[in-house]
N, C-alpha and C positions, 0 to 999 in steps of 0.2 A: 670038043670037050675040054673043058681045064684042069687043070692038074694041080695038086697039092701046091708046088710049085708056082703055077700061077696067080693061085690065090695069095700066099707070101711074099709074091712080088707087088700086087694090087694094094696090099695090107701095106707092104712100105711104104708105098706112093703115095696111098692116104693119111698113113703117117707125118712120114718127110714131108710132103709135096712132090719134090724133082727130085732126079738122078741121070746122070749122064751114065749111058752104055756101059762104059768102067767100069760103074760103081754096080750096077745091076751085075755084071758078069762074076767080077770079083768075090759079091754076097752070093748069088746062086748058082751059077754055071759053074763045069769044069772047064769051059774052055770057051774062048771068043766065039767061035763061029755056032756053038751052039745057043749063046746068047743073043746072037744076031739074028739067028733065024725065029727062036721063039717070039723074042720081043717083037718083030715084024709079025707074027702071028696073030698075038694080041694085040697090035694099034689094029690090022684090016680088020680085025673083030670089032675093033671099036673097043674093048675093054679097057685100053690106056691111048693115050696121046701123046702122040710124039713129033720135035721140032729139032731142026736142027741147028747147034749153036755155032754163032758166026764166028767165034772166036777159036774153037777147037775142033771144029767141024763132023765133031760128036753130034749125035741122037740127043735130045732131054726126054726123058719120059715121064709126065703126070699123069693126073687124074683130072684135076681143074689147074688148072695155071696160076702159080701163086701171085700174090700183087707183088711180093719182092721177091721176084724169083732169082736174081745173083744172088742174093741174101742167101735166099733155100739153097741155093747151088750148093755157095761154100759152105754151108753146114753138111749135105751130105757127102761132098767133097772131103770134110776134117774129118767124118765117121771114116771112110774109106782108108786112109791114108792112116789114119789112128787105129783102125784093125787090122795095116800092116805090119804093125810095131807090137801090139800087145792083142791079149783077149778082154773085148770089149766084153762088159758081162752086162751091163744096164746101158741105154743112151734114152733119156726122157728131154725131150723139146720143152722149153720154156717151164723147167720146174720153177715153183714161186721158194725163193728163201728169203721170208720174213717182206718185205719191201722189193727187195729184187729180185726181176726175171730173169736171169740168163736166158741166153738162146739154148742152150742145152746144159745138163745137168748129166754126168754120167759115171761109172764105175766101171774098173777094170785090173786088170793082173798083169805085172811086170813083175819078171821074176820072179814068180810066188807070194810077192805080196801084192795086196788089195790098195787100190789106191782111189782114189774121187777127184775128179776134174769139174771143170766148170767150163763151159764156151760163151764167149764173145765175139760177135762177128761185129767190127767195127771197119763199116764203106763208106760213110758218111764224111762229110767233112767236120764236124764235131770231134773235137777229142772223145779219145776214152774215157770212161768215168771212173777212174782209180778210188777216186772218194769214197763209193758206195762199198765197194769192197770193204776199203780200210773202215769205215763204218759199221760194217757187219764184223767185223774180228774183231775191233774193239769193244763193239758190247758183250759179245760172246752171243748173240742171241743165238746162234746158226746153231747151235748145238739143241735148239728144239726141233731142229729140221735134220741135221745130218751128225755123224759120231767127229767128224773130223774136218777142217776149213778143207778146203778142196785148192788144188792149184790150178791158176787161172787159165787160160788158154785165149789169147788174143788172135784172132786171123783178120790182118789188116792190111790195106792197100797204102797205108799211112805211115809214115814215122811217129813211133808213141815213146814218149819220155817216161818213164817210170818215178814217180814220186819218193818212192819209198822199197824198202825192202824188207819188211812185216812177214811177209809170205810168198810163196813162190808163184811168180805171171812166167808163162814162154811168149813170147812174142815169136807168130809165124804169119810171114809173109805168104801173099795169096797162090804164093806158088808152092809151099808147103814142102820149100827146101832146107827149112830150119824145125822143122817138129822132131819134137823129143821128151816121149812122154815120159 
């Protein structure tokens, strides 16, 4: 039988896509080994899928397997690691503002105040698109989408130059030893 619980872990997966073990335990579980056991649960059920990743020799658990699933990784990788640090209060995948899609769009509370971020997962070998940003602040148009520009959130396997200093970008490396939201 599943559990309230299980269904909010399904509900992530269909959300997100992926997650590595971590990230399922850390959102749901009090403790590792109860998330080891559950989640085994539900893949022999067959309700999630699970593989494991060569590189961290973590579990991944979907639903369907995304086409870019490092991509999906590090996005729920930067949730995780970003509701280490603050209370995440919104995380929406690909909100549209105006012309651009960020990878995620989301709000949260440091120290009692409200704050809005924006995610960038740039693996590509393509630079970052700093333009579009400074595009969007320039017109002001974001303000019929959101009260306030959001600060950027770069997760990159790259070195990115920063153009400009308009509004505040973190650059964090894929190893999410520099975040600081």
């Amino acid at each position: 039988m599943l559990t309230t619980r299980d269904f909010e872990i399904i509900d992530f997966l269909n959300e997100y896509k992926v997650a590595r073990t971590s990230t399922l335990s850390q959102m749901f579980f009090p403790s590792i080994a109860s998330c080891y056991k559950r989640l085994h649960i539900l893949a022999s059920k067959k309700e999630i899928i699970r593989m494991r990743d060569n590189v961290s020799s973590e579990y991944l658990y979907y639903k369907k397997r995304p086409k870019q699933l490092k991509h999906s990784l590090l996005v729920t990788d930067f949730y995780r690691e970003l509701s280490k640090q603050v209370d995440v209060v919104s995380f929406k995948l690909e909100f549209p503002l105006g012309n651009i899609r960020p990878d995620a769009l989301f709000g949260y509370r440091k120290n009692g105040k409200n704050c809005l971020g924006s995610l960038e997962v740039q693996i590509s070998h393509k630079p970052f698109d700093y333009g579009k940003y400074e595009r969007l602040y320039d017109s002001g148009s974001y303000k019929a989408f959101i009260p306030v520009f959001p600060k950027i959130f770069v997760v990159s396997d790259n070195n990115i130059v920063l153009k400009s200093n308009k509004f505040d970008v973190v650059l964090v490396q894929t190893n999410f030893s520099n975040l600081r939201a």
